[in-house]
N, C-alpha and C positions, 0 to 999 in steps of 0.2 A: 522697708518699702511696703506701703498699702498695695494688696492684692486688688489688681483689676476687676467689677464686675461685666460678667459675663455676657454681657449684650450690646446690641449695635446702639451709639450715641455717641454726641459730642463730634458727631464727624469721625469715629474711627472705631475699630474692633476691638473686640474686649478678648482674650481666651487665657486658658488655662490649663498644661497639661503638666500631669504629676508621674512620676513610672516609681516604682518600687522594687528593687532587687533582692531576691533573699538566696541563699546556700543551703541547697539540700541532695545528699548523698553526693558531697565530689563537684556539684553540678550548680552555675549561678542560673538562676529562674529571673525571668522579668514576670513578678507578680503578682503585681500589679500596676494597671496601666488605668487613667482616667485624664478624659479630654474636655475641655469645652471651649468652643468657638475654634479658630483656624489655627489649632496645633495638632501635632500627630504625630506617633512613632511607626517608624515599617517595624513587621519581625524582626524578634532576634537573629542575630547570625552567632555562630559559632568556629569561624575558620580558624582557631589555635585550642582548639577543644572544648568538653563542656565546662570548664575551670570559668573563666571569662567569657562573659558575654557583651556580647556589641551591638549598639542600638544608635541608629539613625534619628536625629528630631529632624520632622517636616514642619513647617509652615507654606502651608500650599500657595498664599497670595504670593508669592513671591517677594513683596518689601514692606515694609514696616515704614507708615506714614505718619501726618499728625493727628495725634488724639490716639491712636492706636496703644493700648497696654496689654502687653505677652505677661505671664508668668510662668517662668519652668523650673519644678521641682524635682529633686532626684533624692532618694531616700536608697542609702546599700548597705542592706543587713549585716549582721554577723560574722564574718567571712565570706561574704559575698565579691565577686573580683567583677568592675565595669567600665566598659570603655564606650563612650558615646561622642560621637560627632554630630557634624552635619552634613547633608550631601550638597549645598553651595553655601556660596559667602550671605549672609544678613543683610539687608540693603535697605536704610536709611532713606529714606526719601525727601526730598525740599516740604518745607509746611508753611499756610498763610499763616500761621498763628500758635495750636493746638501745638503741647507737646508731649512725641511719644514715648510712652515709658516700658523699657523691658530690666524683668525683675528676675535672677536664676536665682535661687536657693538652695543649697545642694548639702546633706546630711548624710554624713558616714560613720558608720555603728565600728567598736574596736575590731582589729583583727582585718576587717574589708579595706577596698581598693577602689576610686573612683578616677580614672583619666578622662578628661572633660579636653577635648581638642577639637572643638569648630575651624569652621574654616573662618576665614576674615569678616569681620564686619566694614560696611563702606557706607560713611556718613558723607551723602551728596551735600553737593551745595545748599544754601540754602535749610539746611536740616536745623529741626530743632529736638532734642531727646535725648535722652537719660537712660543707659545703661548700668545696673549693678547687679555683679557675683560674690554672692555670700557662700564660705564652702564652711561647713564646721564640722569636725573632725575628735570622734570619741577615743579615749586610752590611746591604741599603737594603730588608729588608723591611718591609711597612706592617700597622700595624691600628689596629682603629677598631674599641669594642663597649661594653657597658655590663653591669652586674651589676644587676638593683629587687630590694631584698628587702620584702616586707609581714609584720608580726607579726601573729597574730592575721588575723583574716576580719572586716575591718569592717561588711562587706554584711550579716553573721549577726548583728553585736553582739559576738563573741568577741573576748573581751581574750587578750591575751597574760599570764598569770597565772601561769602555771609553764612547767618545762621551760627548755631553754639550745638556742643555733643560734646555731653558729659560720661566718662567712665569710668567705672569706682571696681576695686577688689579685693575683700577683704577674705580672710584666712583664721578661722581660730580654732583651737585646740582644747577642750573640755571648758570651752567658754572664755579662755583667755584669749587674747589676741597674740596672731602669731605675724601677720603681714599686713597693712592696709596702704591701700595703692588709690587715691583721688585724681584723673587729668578730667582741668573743662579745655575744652577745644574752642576760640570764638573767630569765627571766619575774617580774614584779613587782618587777624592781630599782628602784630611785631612779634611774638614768641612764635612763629610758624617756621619765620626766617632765619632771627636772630641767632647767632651761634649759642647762646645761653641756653635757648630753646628747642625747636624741630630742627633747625639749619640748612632750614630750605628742603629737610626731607617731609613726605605726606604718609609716610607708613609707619608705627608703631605699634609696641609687640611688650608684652608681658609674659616671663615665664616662669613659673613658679611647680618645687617637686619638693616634698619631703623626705630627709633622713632620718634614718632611725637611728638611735643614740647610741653611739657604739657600737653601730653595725657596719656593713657592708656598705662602701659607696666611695664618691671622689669627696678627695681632701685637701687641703691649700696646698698651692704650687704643683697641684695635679697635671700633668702634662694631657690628658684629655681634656681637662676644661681651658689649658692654654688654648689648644686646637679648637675647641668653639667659638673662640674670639677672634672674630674674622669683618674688620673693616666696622662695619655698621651697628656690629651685635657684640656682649660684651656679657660672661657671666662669672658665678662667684658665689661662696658661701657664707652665707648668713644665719646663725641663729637656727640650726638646722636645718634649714633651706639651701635646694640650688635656683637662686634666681639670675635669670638671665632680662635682658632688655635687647630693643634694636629700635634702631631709629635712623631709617633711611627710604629710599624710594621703591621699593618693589616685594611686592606679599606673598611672593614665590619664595622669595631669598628668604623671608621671616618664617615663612613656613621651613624652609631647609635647616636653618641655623637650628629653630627650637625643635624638629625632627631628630635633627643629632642628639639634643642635649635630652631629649624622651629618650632616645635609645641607647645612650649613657645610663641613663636612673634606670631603664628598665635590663640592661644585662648588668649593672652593678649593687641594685638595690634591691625592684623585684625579681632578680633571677629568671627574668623569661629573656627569651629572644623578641625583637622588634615585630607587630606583624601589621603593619601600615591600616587603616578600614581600607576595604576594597573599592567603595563609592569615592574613593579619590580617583582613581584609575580610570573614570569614566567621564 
């Protein structure tokens, strides 16, 4: 995906923010940080010590409309450990025309650890825009993250009726491909309802973690991954992966389901305990 330039035109916002993580003595550093146009990180936090560090993306407008292109890059050094969220859900906006594109990038050097878990994205009515996460992944690097997407705003009553949102995920491993995940969404289709398709649900969720090859982790017929498949959500091992899906009505439940299956990969694979960001809690 071409990199957005960085200035107002076309009817919408161009920005750009990159952070860099690198590992020195015991301790991950956010490195380096550079922004342009309406993205931003708060300070690191460190509430599970200085091993892992935890970084918030801001996008101040609060929604991403048409003609509008975000890029966000994540680069983690060496043994570098990083977990970033965001402090709300991404909000899609209706567009006369112009469509917006966000682009995440994300590069993990051998040895480091990248947990990418935003909160929900929510493609309104009306929406047109293109979402894609590229993660690539050097020697024994690890991640663990999830995509929710919500159609429409069920809280308001808002169907998804018109408009297209497209979101793509790919996954690869010293350049080979290890996952790739395409849905285009187009408002009032038959696949929204159809049993083949959503089945009348408007929330869907991708969840994707790596194992490490004959290590540590769950393995077919594992009675914890029985216990994450609960109703809407459904996971399972793949080709080194634990990927999970759900596909039903509510971004709390998706948020729960793949909360689990994190705190699964991270007491059976990265050997930490669970430690939620704190900006959920607010």
């Amino acid at each position: 995906m071409v990199r957005p330039d960085v200035e107002r035109g076309n009817g919408g916002w161009q920005g750009r923010l990159h952070l860099g993580f690198a590992a020195r003595d015991g301790r991950t550093l956010l490195a380096e940080r550079r922004h342009e146009g309406p993205l931003g990180v708060q300070r690191p936090f460190y509430p599970e010590g200085p091993a892992v560090c935890h970084a918030y993306v801001l996008h101040p407008p609060g929604g991403v409309v048409g003609g509008d292109g975000l890029r966000l890059e994540i680069a983690v050094g060496a043994g570098a450990r990083a977990l970033v969220t965001t402090p709300g859900a991404t909000k899609l906006y209706r567009s006369a025309g112009p469509e917006a594109v966000i682009a995440q990038c994300f590069t993990v050097a051998p040895g480091a650890s990248l947990e990418w878990l935003p909160q929900e994205t929510i493609a309104h009515d009306g929406v047109r825009a293109d979402q894609e996460t590229v993660v690539d992944l050097a020697g024994d690097a690890a991640f663990a993250g999830w995509e929710i997407c919500c159609l429409g705003l069920a809280a308001s009553d808002e169907t998804f009726a018109a408009g297209s949102f497209c979101q793509g995920f790919r996954l690869t491993r010293d350049g080979q491909p290890l996952f790739a995940d395409r849905c285009r969404f187009h408002g009032g289709a038959a696949m929204l309802d159809a049993p083949w398709g959503l089945g009348g649900g408007r929330v869907c969720g991708l969840f994707l973690a790596t194992l490490p090859e004959g290590g540590p982790g769950p393995v077919p017929d594992d009675p914890a991954l029985a216990a994450l498949t609960d109703g809407p959500a459904a996971f399972g091992l793949l080709d080194g992966l634990l990927v999970g899906r759900y596909v039903g009505g509510d971004a709390r439940e998706a948020r729960r389901l793949f909360g689990a299956a994190w705190t699964l990969w991270r007491e059976r694979v990265a050997g930490r305990a669970p430690c939620p960001p704190r900006i959920w809690n607010t």
